[in-house]
N, C-alpha and C positions, 0 to 999 in steps of 0.2 A: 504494500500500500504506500502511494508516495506522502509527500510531507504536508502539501496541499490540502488532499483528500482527508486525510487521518486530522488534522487542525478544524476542518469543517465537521468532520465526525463528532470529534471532542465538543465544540460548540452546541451541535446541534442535539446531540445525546444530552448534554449538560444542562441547554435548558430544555428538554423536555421533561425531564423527572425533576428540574425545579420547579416547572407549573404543576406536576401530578403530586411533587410534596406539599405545594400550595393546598392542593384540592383536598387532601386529608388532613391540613391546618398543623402541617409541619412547616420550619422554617425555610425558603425556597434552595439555599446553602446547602439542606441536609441532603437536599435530590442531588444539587451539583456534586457534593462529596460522594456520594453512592455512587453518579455517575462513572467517575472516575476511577472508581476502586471496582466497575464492573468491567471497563475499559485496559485496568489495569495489566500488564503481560503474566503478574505470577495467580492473576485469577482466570480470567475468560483466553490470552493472549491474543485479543483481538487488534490490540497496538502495539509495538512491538519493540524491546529495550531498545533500540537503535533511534527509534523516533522518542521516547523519552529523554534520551539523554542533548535528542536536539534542541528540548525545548526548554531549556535554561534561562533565554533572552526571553521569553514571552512571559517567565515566570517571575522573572526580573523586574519586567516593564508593567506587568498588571502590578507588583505589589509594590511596586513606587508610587504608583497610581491610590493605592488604599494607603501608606503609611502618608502621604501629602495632604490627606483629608482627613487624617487622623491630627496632624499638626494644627490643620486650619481649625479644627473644634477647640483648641489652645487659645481662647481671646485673652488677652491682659484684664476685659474687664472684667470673665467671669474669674479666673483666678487673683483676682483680685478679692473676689468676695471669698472664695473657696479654697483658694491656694496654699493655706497652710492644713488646712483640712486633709486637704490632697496628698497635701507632701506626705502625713502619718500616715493618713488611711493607707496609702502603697507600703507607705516602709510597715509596717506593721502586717499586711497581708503577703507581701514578698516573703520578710525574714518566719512568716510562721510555718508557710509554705515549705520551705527552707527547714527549719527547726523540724517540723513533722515527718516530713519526707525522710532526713537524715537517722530521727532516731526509729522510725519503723526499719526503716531499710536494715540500717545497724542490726536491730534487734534482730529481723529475719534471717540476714544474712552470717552472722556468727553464730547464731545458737542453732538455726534450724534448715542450714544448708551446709553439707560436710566438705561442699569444694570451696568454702570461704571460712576453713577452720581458722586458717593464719588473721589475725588480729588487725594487723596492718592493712591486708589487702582488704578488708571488710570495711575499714575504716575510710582506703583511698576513697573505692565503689562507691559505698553510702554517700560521701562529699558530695561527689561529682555528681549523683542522681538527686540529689537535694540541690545541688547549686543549677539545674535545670527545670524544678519546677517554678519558680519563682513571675517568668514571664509567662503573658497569658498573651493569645492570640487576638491581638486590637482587630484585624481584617474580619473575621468572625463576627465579633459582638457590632463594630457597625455597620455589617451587613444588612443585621437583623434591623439594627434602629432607625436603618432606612429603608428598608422594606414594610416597617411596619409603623413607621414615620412618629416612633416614639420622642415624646419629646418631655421633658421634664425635669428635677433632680434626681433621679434612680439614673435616668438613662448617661446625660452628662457626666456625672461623677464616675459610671461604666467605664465611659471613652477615655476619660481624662487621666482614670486611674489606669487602664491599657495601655496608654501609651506612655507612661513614665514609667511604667515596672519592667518593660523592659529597657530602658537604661537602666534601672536598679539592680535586672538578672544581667545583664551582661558585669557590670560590676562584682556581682555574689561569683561568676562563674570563674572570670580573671584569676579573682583573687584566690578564690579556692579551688579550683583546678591546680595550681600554682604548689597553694598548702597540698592536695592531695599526692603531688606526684614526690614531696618525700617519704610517704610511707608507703611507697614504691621502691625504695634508695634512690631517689634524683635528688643532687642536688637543686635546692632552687635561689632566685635570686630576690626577694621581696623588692627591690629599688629599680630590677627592670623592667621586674612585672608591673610596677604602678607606674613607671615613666611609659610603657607599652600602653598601659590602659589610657592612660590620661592623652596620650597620639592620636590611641583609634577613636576614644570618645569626642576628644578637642576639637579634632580635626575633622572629623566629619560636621559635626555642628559648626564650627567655622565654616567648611563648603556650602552648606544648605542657608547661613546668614548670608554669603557675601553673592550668592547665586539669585535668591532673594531677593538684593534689594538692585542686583545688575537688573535685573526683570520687572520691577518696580521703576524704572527707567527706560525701558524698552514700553513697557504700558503706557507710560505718561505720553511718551514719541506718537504711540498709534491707540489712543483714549478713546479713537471716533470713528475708529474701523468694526468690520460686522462682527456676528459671532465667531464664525465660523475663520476670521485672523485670532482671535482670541483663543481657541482653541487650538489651533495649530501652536500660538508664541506660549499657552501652558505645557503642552504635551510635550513639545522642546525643553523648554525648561527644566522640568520636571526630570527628564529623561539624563539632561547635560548632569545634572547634582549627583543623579544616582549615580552615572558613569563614572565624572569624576573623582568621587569618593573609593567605585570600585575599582579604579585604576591605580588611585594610591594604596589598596588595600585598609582603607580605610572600614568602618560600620555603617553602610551603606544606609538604611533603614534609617541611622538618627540623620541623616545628613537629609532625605528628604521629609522626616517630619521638622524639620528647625527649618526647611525652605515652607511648610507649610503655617510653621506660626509665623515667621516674619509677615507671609504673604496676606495670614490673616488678622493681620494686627499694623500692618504700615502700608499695604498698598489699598487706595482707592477703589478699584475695582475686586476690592475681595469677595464683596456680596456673589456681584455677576461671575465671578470666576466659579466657584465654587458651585452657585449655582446651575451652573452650564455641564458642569463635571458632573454632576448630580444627574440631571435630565438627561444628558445625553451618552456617556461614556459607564455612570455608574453599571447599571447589570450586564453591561460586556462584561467589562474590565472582573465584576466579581463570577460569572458564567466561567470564564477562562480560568482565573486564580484557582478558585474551589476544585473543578474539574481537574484541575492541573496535579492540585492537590492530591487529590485520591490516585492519581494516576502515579503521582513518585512515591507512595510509598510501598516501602518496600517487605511485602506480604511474609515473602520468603523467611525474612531474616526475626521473626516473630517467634515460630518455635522455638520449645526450651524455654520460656521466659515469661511463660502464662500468668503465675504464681507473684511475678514480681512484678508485671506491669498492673494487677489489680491490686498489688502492695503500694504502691506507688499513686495510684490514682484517688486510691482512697485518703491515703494521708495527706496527699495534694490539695483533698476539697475541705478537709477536717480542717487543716491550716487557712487556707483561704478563707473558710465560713469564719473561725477564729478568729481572725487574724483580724476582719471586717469590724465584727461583732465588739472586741474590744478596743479597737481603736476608736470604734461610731460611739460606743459608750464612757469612753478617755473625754471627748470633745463634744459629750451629750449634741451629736447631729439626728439631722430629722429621722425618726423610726425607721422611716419606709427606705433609708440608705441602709440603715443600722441588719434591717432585716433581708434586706431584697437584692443590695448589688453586688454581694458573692458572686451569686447565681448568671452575674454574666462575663466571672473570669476565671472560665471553666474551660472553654476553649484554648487549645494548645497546640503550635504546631511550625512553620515558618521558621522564626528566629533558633527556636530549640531546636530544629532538626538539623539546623545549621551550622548548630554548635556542638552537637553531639560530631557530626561527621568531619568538624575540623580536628574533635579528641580522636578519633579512629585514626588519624594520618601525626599522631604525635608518636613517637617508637618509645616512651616512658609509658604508655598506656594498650602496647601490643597485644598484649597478654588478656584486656579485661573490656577492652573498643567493642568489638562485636557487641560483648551483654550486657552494654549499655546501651549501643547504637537501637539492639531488640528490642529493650525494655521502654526508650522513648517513643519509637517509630510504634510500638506497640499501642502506646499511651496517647500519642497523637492523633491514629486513629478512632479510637475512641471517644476520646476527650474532642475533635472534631464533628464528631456524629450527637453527643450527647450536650457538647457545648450548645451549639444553638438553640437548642430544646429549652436547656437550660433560662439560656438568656432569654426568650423569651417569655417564658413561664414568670420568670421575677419580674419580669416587666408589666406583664397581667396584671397580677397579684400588686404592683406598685398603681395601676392604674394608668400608665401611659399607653397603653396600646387598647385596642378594641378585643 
């Protein structure tokens, strides 16, 4: 099947079982991921490893496209009202995330699996699978809350929290990936690793400000042209930041959510930008991603690892509900956050899977890569299919959706 053919199949497949999950009042997301995962080569082989591995750039290009409008829901004025709110509510739902995951795992894994007798190796694994749940999948949750044109305090706080926890995981992971790999015997260097983090994080949000406000220049130029320049000089835009950032090997992802706060917070045409991206590009752009989605993971590598991806998933949501629940109640915020907006950062998948497969290709971690790689790719599945659901349902139950 050529390249062509199979891209129109994926689409066309994707959204069909997004309208048939509509019809049974699932989120349209959960057909695109099914899609995919029927499409997938280690289930149906109806598309074939060779065309998934060509599709890197499209997967690249839609989730530049969802992390840009995750940034634009970043106003100065709402975090102005909420912004410290924000800041705990994450660090609190991150680190419990974190905190649960680790001591489940632990516990499983030294006392109740005999190939993790050794202490140390139990200790690395647990780190590293705990230093992975922390980020929630932001493309997900505001899928749903444009699909379903949630609007509120449940649903805002959702986004706002998505998109800074994962700055915070990629931090938890740096630094302890870092810690993990000497109870591996590697030496590590704590002053490279933080000048490392502090490059990829800096410097990506560098690129997404100064790309930002070039295009904020570029807009004032051509203020008075139709939509359709307006759309072309975003989709460039958008595209140059991601590049850029991926060229430096920089953390691609913050580099176009900080092109999306600048964008929504200092250029003039934020309204109509966003809006345009909205009406016109949103259910492509998430039809492709979602699809996209189910279709790289990797089914195969799942076996073996049953036991520890529902070890994982569960201490993931315990932490997250926790995690909410006491921080909502630290800063007596309104109930219906306090109660409701766990349940939309459930969804997991993108940045973690990104980061698990950059620890596979580290030779300190040779030995233990695969049964993590398993155990996330296992988790993201899921956590993808039951995310939405999720998200929605708290959104109900909040009152912002029908």
């Amino acid at each position: 099947m050529n390249v062509i053919l199979s891209i129109g199949l994926l689409i066309f497949t994707g959204y069909l079982l997004g309208e048939l999950a509509e019809k049974i009042k699932l989120p349209k997301i959960s057909g695109y991921i099914l899609a995919g995962i029927l499409l997938n080569p280690d289930l149906s082989g109806i598309m074939s490893n060779e065309f998934v591995g060509h599709t890197d750039p499209l997967l690249s290009v839609s989730l530049s496209f969802i992390t840009f409008s995750i940034g634009g829901s970043l106003s100065a004025k709402k975090l102005r009202a909420t912004g410290k709110i924000i800041f705990f509510l994450t660090l609190f739902e991150s680190l419990f995330a974190f905190l649960m995951v680790f001591l489940f795992m632990f516990l499983s894994l030294r006392f109740f699996m005999p190939a993790f007798q050794s202490t140390s190796i139990a200790l690395a694994v647990s780190l590293v699978l705990a230093s992975l749940a922390a980020p929630t999948d932001p493309s997900a949750t505001l899928a749903v809350i444009h699909e379903y044109k949630a609007k509120g305090e449940v649903s805002s706080t959702m986004l706002e929290i998505a998109a800074f926890d994962d700055i915070v995981g990629i931090i938890i992971y740096t630094l302890v990936t870092a810690f993990a790999a000497f109870f591996l015997g590697s030496d590590i260097d704590f002053g490279k690793t933080t000048l490392d983090l502090g490059i990829d994080v800096g410097g990506a949000i560098l690129i997404g400000v100064v790309v930002g406000f070039v295009f904020q220049l570029i807009t004032k130029i051509f203020s008075k042209q139709e939509e359709g320049t307006l759309i072309v000089l975003t989709f460039g835009t958008i595209l140059m930041s991601y590049g850029i950032s991926e060229y430096f090997r920089l953390e691609s992802l913050l580099s176009t959510i900080a092109l999306g706060v600048v964008v929504a917070n200092f250029n003039p045409l934020a309204e109509k930008i966003f809006k345009l991206i909205e009406r016109y590009t949103d259910e492509l752009i998430f039809v492709i991603f979602f699809t996209l989605s189910g279709l790289h993971l990797q089914l195969a590598s799942i076996s073996g690892s049953y036991l520890l991806i529902v070890i994982y998933i569960i201490a993931r949501m315990i932490g997250k509900f926790t995690g909410i629940y006491s921080g909502a109640l630290l800063f007596s915020t309104n109930p219906k956050v306090k109660k409701y907006t766990a349940g939309g950062l459930i969804p997991q998948g993108g940045i973690v899977i990104g980061l698990a497969l950059l620890l596979t290709k580290d030779p300190v971690f040779k030995d233990t890569g695969s049964m993590i790689m398993g155990v996330v790719i296992g988790a993201a599945l899921i956590h993808e299919i039951i995310g939405p659901i999720s998200s929605r349902l708290s959104l109900k139950k909040a009152g912002e959706v029908e």
